[in-house]
Steps between C-alpha positions, in 0.01 A plus 500: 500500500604721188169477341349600851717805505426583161138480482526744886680789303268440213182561764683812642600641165150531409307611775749770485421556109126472584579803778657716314224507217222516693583645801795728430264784377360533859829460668652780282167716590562409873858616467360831290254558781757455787713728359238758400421522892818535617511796290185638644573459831844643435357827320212737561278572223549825313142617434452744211289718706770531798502914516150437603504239713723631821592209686482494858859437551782395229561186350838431675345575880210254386751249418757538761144486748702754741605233707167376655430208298844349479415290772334086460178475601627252780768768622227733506280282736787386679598899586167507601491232725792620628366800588157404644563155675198560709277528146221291653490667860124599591396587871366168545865328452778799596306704715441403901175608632552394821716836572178693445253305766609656822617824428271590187662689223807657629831613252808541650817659278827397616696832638675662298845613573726793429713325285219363261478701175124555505358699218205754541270343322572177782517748752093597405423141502643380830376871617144362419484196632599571842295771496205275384265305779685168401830615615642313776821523667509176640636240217332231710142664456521499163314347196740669193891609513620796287866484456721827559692454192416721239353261209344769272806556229650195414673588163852439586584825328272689698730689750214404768562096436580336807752227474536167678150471657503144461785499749301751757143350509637090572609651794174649595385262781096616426570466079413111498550466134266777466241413643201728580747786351386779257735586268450860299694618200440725245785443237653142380738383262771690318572603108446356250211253601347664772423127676335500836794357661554667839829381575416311830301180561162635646406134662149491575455873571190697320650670247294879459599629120517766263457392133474160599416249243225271448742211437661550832178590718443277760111572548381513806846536649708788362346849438546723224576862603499818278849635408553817699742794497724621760276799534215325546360648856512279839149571567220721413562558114349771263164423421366387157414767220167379402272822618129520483523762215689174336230515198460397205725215620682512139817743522695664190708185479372179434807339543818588609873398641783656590849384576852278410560300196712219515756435163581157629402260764224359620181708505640708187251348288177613636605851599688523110140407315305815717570744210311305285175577696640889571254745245584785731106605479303281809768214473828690662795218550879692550805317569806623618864239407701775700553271757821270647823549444545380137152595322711698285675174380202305403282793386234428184417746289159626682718617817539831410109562418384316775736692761358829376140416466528342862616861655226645338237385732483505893422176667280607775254667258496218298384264720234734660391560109490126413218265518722182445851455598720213353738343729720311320735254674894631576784297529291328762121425478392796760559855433430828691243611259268224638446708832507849331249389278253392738587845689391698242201291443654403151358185419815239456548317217767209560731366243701258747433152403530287761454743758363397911286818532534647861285376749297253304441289722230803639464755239305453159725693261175443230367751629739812479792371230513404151723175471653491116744267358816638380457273144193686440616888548326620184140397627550706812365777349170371356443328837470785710299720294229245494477534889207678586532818688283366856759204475771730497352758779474166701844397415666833627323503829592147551899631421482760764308240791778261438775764523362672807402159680783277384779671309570863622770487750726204618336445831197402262689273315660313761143483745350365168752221474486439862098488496530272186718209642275594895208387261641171369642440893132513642326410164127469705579868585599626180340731302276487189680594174193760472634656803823605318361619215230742639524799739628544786713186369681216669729701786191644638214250506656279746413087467531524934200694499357318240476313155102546431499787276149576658662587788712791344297829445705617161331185330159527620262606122184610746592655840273460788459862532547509916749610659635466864555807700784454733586775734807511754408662850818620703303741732256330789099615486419699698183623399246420290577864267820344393583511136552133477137424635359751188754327249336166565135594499612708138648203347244221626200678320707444153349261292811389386690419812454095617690535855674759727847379673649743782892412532514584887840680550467650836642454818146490671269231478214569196126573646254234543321366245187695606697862469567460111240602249244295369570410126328295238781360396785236739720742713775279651796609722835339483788589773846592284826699643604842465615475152367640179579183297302341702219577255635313222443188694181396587463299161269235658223725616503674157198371301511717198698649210559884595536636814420839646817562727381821714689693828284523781476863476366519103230661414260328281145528387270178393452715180883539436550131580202362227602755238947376548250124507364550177842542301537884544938387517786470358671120358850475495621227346878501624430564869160327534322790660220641456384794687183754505643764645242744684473685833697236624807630267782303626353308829290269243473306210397140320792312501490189292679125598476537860659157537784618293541822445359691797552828477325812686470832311574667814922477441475662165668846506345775675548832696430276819769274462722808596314615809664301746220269566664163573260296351622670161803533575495036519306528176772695338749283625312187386433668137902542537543126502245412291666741225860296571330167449441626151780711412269782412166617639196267330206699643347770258489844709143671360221689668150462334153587560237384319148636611136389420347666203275803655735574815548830488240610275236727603200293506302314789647273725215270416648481202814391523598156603717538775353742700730464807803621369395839489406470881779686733 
């Protein structure tokens, strides 16, 4: 047993000798290593060159990671989850159709009482929906619920953070775990990490977002929404500043940005590199830390420099001078600049990472922004000056049709959102992703008319050329001298017209079929009441593009009709109308879309609106509403005439190619 024990320890003894000489050298070097990255992770390098190299932030913020890193990643995702429980919701699984069958698309927003702190900004959005033609007041009619509690500012030290709304919607009898519910908010989370954490379970609701993330997105269900100020108008909304004199496209800027610098906190870093870019020639970038309560307490040394060179130039005339404009995330992903930018037909460039962009669900932000990444600041700058200048003429007018269409006033916002989730409701109804992206746009090529782009006269390449001439008769004929009887014989010799339709108004029964004039073209006769917007309705019996909408007393020659035929008009591309204005001043005109946009030059301003006639004075009053529909009056006032080459000129008739316009 000795022996045994003996010859054990004498084993042991030298495997350990047999260790320490040929192994020890690497254990030692292990223990060297170990030790020598301790000490790098414990110190930051000092680099000879340092005075050179400004860092982006100091050594002791990088190390302490300001807080937002402190967390596991499994605390992280668990925060998360906590926060989004519905994470896998889509309209197939938390969404129930069947409320949309009977009644079609109808909202309904809870009512809101005195005693509910409602901000303005909630105020414009409830304001829009129920003046919108989803807006129902009957909760049992309706397809989607939007709650009367203000949701926009949920930073709990935002003096407009409404506490305990957990409590108040479980005992909403319609909220059903929130269930076909939209949800809007602008602001979430609180200093110092900014998380999207709105401080009340949201259930199944559709969440509509500013500076949503990626991460959190629920595509096809939740909806990311531009940030948007107070100020930001209810409807209507200033129009872009893109004008037709808008050339060259390339401005004195190249590049610019304007606004706060963040010492600490998330979103410091990006906004903290700009200067590097800044060589205050085409490449303008001014920061301002005079900001919050203690910037003077974490102040660098750049504060003072960069608060005087910021006063030094006036924001408004930058962006109207800038080709580019960066938009750099804030403390949140979305900033205000994002909508001023497009505005001013700035081109955006984003530096958000992770960033939902509004609306994408319709709109192709390829075509009008510049998305960077924040990482890669310093090739910004290269990038955009290799953009060619029709790319960035095309860029600019794509900025100012998504701000005018989409983006320009909070009604616009929320019947964007609304049409976005009607589309996904009635997805063999919805509309073509080419539809939102091209004039008139999404809110005003309507998927209940149709889907078939042929259908839709803005998308047509090669017109027909024809037009239909529809005329509305209030007085009875009488006799065959009548100015109606003349209009139709004038306007049935045009080459151009394909079929004459007489909207009969009056009170009388319309002659027989054998009193009206013979015409080489189809004259038809439809019945309507005594009601001038009855002419914006006879889409079926409409088979062309433009129509000629004429009173019953104009006076038109075949001459005047071929030479307004042959393009002798106007095209506006905001209003749709186009309009050859001659004798017929303001009793007649080409009016494009008559399926959509039907509109009759006769309402346009004019001495004879103020005469008393009734007729005018209904067209005024119409023009009235259409104006409030809009918040500000669409239709382009002008008077132009445009007459054949030779008209006046003293030379033969024979000569000149329309002859009858000089006849009395």
């Amino acid at each position: 047993m000795q022996t045994r024990k003996k010859y054990i320890f004498i084993t042991f003894f030298a495997s350990w000798l047999l260790l320490f000489f040929f192994g020890g050298d690497q254990i030692r070097r292990l223990a060297f290593l170990s030790r020598k990255k301790a000490a790098v992770l414990k110190n930051w390098p000092r680099w000879t060159d340092r005075s050179f190299l400004k860092s982006f932030a100091d050594p002791e913020e990088l190390q302490s990671d300001g807080g937002l890193h402190k967390q596991s990643a499994k605390a992280r995702r668990a925060s998360r989850m906590n926060i989004y429980k519905h994470s896998r919701c889509r309209m197939e699984t938390c969404f129930d159709f069947s409320r949309c069958e009977k009644h079609g698309f109808k909202v309904f927003v809870y009512p809101v009482e005195r005693e509910d702190p409602v901000s303005e900004s909630y105020l414009k959005i409830i304001t829009s929906i129920e003046e919108s033609r989803y807006y129902t007041s009957n909760p049992e009619e309706a397809c989607l619920f939007i709650l009367n509690i203000d949701t926009l500012d949920r930073d709990h030290l935002s003096i407009q953070y409404v506490h305990d709304i957990n409590d108040k919607i479980q005992g909403f009898p319609l909220w059903n775990y929130g269930r076909n519910h939209l949800v809007f908010n602008l602001y979430s989370g609180t200093w110092p990490n900014y998380t999207e954490d709105l401080g009340f379970d949201i259930g199944q609701a559709i969440l509509a977002k500013a500076s949503f993330y990626v991460e959190n997105f629920r595509p096809g269900f939740d909806i990311s929404i531009p940030l948007f100020s107070k100020e930001h108008p209810q409807k209507g909304g200033e129009r872009g500043w893109l004008y037709q004199n808008s050339v060259p496209p390339k401005k004195k800027y190249m590049l610019a940005f304007k606004g706060k610098r963040y010492l600490t906190g998330i979103g410091s870093d990006t906004r903290n590199a700009l200067h590097h870019i800044h060589n205050g020639k085409d490449i303008i970038s001014l920061t301002t830390c005079k900001h919050g309560k203690d910037w003077e307490k974490h102040k660098d040394t750049r504060c003072d420099k960069d608060n005087s060179d910021y006063e030094k130039f006036d924001y408004q005339e930058l962006l109207h001078n800038s080709t580019f404009c960066i938009i750099p995330r804030g403390r949140r992903l979305g900033s205000f600049r994002f909508l001023e930018a497009l505005q001013a037909a700035c081109i955006p460039v984003l530096l958000s990472n992770g960033w939902e962009l509004p609306f994408s669900d319709a709109i192709d932000w390829s075509k009008s922004a510049i998305v960077g990444d924040e990482r890669l600041l310093l090739q910004i700058p290269s990038t955009v000056r290799c953009i060619h200048s029709d790319k960035i003429l095309a860029f600019q007018q794509q900025t100012q049709f998504l701000w005018e269409a989409y983006f320009s006033s909070v009604e616009k916002i929320v019947q964007t959102t609304l049409e976005i989730i009607k589309d996904r409701i009635f997805h063999r109804e919805s509309r073509p992703k080419f539809l939102w992206n091209t004039l008139p746009g999404g809110l005003l090529a309507l998927p209940e008319y149709s889907t078939h782009l042929g259908d839709f006269p803005f998308y047509h390449l090669h017109p027909s050329g024809k037009f239909t001439a529809f005329i509305r008769a209030v007085s009875p004929v009488v006799s065959l001298s009548q100015p109606i009887l003349k209009l139709i014989q004038a306007v049935s010799r045009s080459q151009h017209c394909a079929q004459i339709l007489v909207l009969w108004s009056c009170e009388k029964p319309p002659p027989p079929r054998g009193r009206w004039p013979q015409t080489a073209v189809p004259l038809t006769v439809i019945h309507g009441r005594r009601k001038v917007s009855d002419r914006f309705f006879p889409y079926s019996a409409i088979g062309t593009d433009a129509v000629l909408s004429l009173d019953e007393h104009t006076s038109l020659s075949t001459s005047e009709v071929r030479r307004g035929g042959r393009g002798g008009g106007r095209w506006d591309a905001a209003t749709q109308i186009r309009t050859p204005h001659g004798r017929a001043g303001c009793q007649g005109g080409f009016t494009s879309c008559p399926r959509i946009s039907h509109w009759d030059n006769g309402v346009s301003k004019s001495p004879a609106v103020s005469s008393g006639n009734p007729r005018f004075s209904q067209r005024q009053d119409c023009l009235n509403q259409f104006a409030a529909w809009f918040g500000y009056m669409p239709l382009v006032h002008s008077q132009l005439r445009l007459d054949p080459v030779l008209f006046k000129d003293q030379v033969s008739v024979l000569r000149k190619k329309y002859r009858h316009l000089e006849k009395p």
